[in-house]
PDB file with SEQRES, HELIX, SHEET and CRYST1 records, atoms N, CA, C and O in Angstrom:
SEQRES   1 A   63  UNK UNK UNK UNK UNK UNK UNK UNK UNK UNK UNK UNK UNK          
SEQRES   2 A   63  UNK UNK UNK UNK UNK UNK UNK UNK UNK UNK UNK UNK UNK          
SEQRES   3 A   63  UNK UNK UNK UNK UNK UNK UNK UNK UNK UNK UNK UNK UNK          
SEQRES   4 A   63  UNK UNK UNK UNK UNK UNK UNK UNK UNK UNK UNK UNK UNK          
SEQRES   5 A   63  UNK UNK UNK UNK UNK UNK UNK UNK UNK UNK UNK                  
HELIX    1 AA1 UNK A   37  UNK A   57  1                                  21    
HELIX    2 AA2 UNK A   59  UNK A   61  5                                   3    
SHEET    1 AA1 4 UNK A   2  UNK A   4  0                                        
SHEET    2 AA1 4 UNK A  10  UNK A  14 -1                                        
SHEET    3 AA1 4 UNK A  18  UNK A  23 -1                                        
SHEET    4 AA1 4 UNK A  26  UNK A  31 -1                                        
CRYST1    1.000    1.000    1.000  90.00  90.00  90.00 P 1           1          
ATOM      1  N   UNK A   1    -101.311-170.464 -99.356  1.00  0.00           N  
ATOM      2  CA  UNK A   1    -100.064-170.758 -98.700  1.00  0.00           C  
ATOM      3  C   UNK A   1    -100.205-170.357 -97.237  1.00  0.00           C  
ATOM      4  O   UNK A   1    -100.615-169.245 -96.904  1.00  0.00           O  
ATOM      5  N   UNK A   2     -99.710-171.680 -96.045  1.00  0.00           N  
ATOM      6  CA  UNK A   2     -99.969-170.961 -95.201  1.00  0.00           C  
ATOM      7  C   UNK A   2     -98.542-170.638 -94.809  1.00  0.00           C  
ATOM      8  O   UNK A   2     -97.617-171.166 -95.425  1.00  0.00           O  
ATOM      9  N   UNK A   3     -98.283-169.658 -93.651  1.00  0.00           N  
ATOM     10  CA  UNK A   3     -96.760-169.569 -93.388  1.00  0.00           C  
ATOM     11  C   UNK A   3     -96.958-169.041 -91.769  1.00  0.00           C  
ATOM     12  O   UNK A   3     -97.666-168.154 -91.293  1.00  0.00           O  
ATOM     13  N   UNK A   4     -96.008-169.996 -91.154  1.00  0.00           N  
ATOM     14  CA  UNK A   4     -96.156-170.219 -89.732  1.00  0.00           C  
ATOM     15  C   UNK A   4     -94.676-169.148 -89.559  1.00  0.00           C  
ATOM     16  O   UNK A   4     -93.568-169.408 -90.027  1.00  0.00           O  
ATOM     17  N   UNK A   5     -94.939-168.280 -88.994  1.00  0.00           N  
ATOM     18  CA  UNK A   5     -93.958-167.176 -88.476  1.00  0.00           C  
ATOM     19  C   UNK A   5     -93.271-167.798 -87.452  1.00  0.00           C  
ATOM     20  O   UNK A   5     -92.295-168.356 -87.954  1.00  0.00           O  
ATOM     21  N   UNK A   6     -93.321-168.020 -85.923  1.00  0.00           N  
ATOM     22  CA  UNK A   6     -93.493-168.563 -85.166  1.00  0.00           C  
ATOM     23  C   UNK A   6     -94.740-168.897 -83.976  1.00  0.00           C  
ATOM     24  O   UNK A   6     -95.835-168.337 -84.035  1.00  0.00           O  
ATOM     25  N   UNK A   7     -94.478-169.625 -83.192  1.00  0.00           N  
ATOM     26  CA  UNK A   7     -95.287-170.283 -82.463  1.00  0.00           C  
ATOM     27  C   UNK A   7     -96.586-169.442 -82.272  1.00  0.00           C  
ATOM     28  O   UNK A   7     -97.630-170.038 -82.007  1.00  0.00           O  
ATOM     29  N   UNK A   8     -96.576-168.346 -82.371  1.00  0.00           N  
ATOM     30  CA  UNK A   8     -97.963-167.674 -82.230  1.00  0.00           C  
ATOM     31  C   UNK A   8     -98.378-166.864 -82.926  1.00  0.00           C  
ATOM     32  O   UNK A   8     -99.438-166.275 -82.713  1.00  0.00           O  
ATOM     33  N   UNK A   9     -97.438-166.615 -84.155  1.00  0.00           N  
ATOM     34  CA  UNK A   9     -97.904-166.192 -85.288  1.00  0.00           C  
ATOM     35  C   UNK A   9     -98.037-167.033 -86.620  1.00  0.00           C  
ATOM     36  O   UNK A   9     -97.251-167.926 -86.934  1.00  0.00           O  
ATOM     37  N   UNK A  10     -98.946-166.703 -87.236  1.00  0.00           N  
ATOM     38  CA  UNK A  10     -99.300-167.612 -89.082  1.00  0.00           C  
ATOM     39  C   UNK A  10     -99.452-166.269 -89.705  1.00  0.00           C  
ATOM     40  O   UNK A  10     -99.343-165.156 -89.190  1.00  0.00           O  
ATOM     41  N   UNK A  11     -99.692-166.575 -90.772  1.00  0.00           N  
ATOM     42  CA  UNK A  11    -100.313-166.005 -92.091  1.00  0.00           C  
ATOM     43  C   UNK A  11    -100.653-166.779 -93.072  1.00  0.00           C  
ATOM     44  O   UNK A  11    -100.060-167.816 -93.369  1.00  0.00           O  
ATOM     45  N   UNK A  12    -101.853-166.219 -93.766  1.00  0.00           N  
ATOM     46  CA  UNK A  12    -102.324-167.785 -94.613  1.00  0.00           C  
ATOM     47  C   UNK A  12    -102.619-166.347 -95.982  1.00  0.00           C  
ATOM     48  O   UNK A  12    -103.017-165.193 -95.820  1.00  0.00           O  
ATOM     49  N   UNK A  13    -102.251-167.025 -97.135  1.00  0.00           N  
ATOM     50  CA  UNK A  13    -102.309-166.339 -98.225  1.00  0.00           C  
ATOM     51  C   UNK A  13    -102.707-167.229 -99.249  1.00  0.00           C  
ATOM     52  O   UNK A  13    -102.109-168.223 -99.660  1.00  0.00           O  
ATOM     53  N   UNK A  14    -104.122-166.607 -99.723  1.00  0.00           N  
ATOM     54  CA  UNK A  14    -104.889-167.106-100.988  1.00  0.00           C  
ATOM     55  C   UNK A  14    -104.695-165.790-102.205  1.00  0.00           C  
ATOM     56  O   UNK A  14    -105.502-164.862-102.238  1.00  0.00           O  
ATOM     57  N   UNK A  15    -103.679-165.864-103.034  1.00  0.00           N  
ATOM     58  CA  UNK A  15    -103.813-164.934-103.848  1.00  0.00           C  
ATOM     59  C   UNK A  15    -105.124-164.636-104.525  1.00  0.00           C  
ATOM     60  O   UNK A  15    -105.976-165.514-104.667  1.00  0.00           O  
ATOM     61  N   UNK A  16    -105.234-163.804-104.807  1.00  0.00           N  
ATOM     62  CA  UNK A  16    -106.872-163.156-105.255  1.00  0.00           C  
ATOM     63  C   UNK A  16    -107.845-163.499-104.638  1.00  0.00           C  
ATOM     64  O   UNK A  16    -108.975-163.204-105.029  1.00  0.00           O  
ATOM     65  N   UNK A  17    -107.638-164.148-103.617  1.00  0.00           N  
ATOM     66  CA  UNK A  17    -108.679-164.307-102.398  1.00  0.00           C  
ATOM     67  C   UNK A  17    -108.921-163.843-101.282  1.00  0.00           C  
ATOM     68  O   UNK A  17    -109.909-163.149-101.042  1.00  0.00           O  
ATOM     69  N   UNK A  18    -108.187-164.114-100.584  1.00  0.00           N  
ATOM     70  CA  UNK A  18    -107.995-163.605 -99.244  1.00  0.00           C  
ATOM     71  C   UNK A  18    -106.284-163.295 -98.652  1.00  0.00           C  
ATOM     72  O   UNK A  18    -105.305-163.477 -99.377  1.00  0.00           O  
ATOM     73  N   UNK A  19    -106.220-162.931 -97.592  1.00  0.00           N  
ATOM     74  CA  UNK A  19    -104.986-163.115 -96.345  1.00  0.00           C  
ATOM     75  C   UNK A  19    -105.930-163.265 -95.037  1.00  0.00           C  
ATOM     76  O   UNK A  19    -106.996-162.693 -94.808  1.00  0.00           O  
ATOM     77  N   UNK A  20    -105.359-164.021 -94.400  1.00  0.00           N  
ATOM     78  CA  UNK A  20    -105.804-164.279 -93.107  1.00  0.00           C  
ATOM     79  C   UNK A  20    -104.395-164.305 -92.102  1.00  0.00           C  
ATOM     80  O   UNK A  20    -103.665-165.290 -91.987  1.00  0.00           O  
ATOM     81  N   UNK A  21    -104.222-163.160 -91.498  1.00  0.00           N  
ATOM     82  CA  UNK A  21    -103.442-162.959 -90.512  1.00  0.00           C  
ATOM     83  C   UNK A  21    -103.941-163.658 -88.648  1.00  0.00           C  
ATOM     84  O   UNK A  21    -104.928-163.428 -87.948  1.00  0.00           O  
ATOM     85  N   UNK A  22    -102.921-164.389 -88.462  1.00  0.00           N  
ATOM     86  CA  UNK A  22    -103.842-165.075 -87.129  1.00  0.00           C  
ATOM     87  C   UNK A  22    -102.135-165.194 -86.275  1.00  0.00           C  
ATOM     88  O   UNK A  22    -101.005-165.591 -86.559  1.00  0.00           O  
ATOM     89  N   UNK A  23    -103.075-164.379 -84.755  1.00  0.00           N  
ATOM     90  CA  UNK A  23    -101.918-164.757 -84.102  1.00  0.00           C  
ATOM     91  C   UNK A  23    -102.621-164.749 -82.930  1.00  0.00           C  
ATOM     92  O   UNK A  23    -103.812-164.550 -83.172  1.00  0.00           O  
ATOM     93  N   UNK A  24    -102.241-164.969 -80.965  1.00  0.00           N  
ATOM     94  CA  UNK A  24    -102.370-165.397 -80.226  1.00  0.00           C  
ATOM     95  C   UNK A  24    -103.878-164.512 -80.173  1.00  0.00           C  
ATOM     96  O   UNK A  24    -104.966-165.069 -80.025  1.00  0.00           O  
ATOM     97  N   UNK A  25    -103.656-162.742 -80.354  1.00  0.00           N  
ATOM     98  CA  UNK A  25    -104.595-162.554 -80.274  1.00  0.00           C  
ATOM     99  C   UNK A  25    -105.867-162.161 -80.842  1.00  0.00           C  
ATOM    100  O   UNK A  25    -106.805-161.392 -80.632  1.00  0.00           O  
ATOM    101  N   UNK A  26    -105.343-163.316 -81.914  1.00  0.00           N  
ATOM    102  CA  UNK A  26    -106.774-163.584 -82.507  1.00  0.00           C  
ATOM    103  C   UNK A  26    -106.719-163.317 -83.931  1.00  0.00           C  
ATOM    104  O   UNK A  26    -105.706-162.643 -84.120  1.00  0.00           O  
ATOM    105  N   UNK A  27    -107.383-163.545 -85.121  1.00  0.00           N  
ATOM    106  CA  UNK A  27    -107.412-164.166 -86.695  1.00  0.00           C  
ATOM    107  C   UNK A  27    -107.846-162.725 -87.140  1.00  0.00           C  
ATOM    108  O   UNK A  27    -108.799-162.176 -86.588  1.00  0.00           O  
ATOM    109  N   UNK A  28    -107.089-162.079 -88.212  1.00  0.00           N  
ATOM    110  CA  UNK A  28    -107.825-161.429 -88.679  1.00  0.00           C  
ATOM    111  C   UNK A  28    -108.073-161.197 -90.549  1.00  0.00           C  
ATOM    112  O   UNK A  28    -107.252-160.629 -91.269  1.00  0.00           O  
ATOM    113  N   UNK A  29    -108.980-161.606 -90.876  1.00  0.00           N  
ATOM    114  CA  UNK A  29    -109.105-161.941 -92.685  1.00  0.00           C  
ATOM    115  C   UNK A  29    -109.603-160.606 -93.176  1.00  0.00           C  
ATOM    116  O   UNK A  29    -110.570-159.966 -92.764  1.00  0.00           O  
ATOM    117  N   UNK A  30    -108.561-160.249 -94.351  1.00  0.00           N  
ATOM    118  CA  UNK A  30    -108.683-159.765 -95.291  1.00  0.00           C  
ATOM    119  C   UNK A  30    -109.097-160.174 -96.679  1.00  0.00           C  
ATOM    120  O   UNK A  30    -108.478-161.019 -97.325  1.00  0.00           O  
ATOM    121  N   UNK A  31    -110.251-159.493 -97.147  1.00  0.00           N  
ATOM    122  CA  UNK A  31    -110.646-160.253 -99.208  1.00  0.00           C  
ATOM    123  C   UNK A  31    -109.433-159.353 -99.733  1.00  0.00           C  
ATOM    124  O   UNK A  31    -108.861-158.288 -99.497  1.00  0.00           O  
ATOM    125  N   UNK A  32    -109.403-160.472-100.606  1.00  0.00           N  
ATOM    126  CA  UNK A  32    -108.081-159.266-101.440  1.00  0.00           C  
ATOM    127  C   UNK A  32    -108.507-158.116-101.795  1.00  0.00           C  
ATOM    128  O   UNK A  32    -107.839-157.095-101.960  1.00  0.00           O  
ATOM    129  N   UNK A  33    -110.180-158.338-101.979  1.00  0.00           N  
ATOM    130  CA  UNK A  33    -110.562-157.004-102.782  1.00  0.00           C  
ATOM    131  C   UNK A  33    -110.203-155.583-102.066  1.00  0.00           C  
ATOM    132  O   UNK A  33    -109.907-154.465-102.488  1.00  0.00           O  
ATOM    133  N   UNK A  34    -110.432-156.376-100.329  1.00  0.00           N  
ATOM    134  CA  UNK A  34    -110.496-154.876 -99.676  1.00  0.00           C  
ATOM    135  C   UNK A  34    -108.829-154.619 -99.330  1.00  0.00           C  
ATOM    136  O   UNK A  34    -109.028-153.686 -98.552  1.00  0.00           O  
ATOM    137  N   UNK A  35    -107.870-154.711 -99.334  1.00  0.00           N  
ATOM    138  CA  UNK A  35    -106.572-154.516 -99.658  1.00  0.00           C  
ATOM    139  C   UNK A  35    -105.943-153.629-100.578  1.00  0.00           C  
ATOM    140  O   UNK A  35    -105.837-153.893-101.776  1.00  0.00           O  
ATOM    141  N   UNK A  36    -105.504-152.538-100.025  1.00  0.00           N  
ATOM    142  CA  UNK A  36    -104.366-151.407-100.812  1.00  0.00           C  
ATOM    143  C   UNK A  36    -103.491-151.995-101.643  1.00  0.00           C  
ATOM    144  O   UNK A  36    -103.136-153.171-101.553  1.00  0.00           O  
ATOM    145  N   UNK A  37    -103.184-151.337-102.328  1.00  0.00           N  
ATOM    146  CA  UNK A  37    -102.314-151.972-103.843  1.00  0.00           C  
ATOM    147  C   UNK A  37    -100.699-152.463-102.959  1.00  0.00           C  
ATOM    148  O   UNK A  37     -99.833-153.295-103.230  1.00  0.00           O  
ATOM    149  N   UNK A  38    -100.871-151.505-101.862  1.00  0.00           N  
ATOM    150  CA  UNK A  38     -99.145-151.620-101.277  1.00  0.00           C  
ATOM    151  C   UNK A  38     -99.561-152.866-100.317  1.00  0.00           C  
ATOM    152  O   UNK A  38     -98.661-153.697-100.202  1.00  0.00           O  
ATOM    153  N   UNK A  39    -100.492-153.085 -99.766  1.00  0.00           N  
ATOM    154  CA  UNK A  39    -100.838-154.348 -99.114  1.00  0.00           C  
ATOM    155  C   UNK A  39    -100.559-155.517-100.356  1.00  0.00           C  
ATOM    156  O   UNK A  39     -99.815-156.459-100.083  1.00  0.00           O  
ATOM    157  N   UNK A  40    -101.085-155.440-101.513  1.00  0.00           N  
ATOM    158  CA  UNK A  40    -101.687-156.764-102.137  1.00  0.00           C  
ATOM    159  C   UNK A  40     -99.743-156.801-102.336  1.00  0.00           C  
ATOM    160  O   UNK A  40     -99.194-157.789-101.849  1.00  0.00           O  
ATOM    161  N   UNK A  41     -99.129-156.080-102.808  1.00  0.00           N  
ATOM    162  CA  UNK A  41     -97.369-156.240-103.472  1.00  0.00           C  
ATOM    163  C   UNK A  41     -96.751-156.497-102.382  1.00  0.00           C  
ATOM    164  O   UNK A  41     -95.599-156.900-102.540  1.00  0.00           O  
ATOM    165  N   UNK A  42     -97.332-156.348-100.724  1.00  0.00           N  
ATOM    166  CA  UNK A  42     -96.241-156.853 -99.684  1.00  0.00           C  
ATOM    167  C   UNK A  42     -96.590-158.668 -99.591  1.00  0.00           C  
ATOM    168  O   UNK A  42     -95.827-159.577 -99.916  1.00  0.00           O  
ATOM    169  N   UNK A  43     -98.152-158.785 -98.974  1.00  0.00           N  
ATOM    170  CA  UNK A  43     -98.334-160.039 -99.400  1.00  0.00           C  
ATOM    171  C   UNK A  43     -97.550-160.849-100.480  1.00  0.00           C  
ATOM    172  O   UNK A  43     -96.740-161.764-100.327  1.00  0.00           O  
ATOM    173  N   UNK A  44     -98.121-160.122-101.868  1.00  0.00           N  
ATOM    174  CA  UNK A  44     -97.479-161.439-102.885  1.00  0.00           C  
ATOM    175  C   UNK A  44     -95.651-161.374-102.795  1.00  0.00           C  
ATOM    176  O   UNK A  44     -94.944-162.320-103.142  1.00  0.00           O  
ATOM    177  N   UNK A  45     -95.176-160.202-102.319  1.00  0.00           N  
ATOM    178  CA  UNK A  45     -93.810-160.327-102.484  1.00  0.00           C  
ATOM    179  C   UNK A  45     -93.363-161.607-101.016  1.00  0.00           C  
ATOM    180  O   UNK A  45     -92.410-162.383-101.096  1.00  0.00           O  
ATOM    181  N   UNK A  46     -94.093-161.543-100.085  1.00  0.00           N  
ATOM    182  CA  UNK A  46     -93.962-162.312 -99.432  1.00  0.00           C  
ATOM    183  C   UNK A  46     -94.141-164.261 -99.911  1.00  0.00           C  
ATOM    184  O   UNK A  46     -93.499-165.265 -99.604  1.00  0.00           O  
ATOM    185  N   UNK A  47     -94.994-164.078-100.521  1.00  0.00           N  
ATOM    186  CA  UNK A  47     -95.610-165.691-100.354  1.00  0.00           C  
ATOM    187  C   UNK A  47     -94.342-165.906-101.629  1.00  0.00           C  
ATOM    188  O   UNK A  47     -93.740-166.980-101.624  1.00  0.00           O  
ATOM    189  N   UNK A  48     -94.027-164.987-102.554  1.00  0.00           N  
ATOM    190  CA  UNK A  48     -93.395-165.408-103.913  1.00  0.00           C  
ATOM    191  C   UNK A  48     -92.256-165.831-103.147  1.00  0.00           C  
ATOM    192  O   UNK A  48     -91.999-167.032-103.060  1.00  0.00           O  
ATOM    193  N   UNK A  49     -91.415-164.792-102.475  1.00  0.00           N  
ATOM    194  CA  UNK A  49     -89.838-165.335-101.921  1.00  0.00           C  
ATOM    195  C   UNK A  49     -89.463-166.556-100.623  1.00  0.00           C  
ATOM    196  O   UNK A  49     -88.394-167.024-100.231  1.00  0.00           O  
ATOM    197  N   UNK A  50     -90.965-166.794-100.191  1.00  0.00           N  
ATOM    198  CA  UNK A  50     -91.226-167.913 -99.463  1.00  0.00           C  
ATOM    199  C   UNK A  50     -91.364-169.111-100.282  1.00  0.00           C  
ATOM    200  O   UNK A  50     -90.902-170.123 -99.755  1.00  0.00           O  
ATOM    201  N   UNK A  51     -91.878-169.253-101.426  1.00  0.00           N  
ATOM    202  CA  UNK A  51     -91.653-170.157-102.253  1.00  0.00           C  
ATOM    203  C   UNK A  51     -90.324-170.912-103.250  1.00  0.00           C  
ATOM    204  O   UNK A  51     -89.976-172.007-103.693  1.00  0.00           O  
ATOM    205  N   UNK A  52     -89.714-168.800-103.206  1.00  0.00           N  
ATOM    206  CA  UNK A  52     -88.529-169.200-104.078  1.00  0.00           C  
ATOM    207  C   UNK A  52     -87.436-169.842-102.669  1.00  0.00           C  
ATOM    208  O   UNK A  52     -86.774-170.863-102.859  1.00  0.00           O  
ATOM    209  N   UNK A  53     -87.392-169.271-101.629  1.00  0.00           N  
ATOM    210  CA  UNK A  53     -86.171-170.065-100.274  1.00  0.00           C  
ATOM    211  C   UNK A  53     -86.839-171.603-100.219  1.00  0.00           C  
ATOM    212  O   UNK A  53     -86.030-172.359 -99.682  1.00  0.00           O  
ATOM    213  N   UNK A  54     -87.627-172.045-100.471  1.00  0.00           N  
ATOM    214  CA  UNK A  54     -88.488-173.335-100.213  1.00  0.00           C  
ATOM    215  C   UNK A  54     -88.016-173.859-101.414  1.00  0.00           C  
ATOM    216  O   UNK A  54     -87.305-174.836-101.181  1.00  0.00           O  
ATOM    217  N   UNK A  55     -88.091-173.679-102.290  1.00  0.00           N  
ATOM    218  CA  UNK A  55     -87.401-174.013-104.080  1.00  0.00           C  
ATOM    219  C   UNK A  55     -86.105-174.440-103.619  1.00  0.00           C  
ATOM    220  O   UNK A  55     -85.528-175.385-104.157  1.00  0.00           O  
ATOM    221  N   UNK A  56     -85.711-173.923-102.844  1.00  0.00           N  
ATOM    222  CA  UNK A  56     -83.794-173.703-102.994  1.00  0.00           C  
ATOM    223  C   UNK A  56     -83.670-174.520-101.934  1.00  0.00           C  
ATOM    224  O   UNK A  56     -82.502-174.873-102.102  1.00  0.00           O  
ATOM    225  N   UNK A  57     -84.020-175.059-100.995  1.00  0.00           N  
ATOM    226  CA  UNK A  57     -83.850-175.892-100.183  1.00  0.00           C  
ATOM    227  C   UNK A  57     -84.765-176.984 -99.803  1.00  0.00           C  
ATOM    228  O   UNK A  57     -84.588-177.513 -98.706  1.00  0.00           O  
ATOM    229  N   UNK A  58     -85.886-177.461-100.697  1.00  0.00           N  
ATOM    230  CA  UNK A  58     -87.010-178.592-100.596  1.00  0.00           C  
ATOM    231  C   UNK A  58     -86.189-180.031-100.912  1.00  0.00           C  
ATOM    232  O   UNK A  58     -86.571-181.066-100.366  1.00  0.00           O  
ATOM    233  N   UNK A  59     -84.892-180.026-101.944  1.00  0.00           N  
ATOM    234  CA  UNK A  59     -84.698-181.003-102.114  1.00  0.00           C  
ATOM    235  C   UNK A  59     -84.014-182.022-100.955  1.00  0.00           C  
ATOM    236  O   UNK A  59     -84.213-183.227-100.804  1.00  0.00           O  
ATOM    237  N   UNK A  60     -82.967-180.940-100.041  1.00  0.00           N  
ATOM    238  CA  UNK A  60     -82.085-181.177 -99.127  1.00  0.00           C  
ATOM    239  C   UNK A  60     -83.452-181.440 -97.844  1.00  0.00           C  
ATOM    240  O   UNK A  60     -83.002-181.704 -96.729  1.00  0.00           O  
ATOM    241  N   UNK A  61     -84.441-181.403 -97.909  1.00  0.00           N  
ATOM    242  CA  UNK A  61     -85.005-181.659 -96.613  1.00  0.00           C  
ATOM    243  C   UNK A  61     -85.723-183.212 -96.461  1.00  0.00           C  
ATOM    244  O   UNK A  61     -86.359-183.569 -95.470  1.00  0.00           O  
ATOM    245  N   UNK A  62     -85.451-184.102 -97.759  1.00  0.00           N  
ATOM    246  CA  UNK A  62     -86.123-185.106 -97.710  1.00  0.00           C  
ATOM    247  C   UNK A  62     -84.803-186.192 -97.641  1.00  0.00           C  
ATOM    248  O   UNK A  62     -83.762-186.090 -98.290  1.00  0.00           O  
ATOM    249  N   UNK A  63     -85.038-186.897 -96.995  1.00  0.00           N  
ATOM    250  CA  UNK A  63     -83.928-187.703 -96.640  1.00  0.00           C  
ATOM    251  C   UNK A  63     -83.830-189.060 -97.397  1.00  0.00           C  
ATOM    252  O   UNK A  63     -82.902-189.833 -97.161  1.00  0.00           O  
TER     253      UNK A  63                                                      
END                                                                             
């Protein structure tokens, strides 16, 4: 999942793979492996409730 923060920030999240944090100054990838347990539960709590607000409003965005 990638998720565009704004204009100069992303985050790209491969569960059990990676995170790749990238912003103006510059990309930085994490393996999941090397990630703290409180890292891996902020990530997934992130990408999960980005999916569930995207759930709740995907239908209203197609015209």
């Amino acid at each position: 999942m990638m998720i565009k923060i704004n204009a100069k920030e992303s985050v790209e999240i491969v569960q059990g793979v990676f995170v790749s944090v990238i912003s103006e100054s510059g990309s930085k990838y994490h393996s999941w492996d090397e990630l703290t347990e409180a890292q891996i539960a902020c990530f997934t709590g992130l990408s999960d409730e980005i999916q569930t607000v995207y759930g709740k409003y995907k239908d209203c965005m197609t015209a």
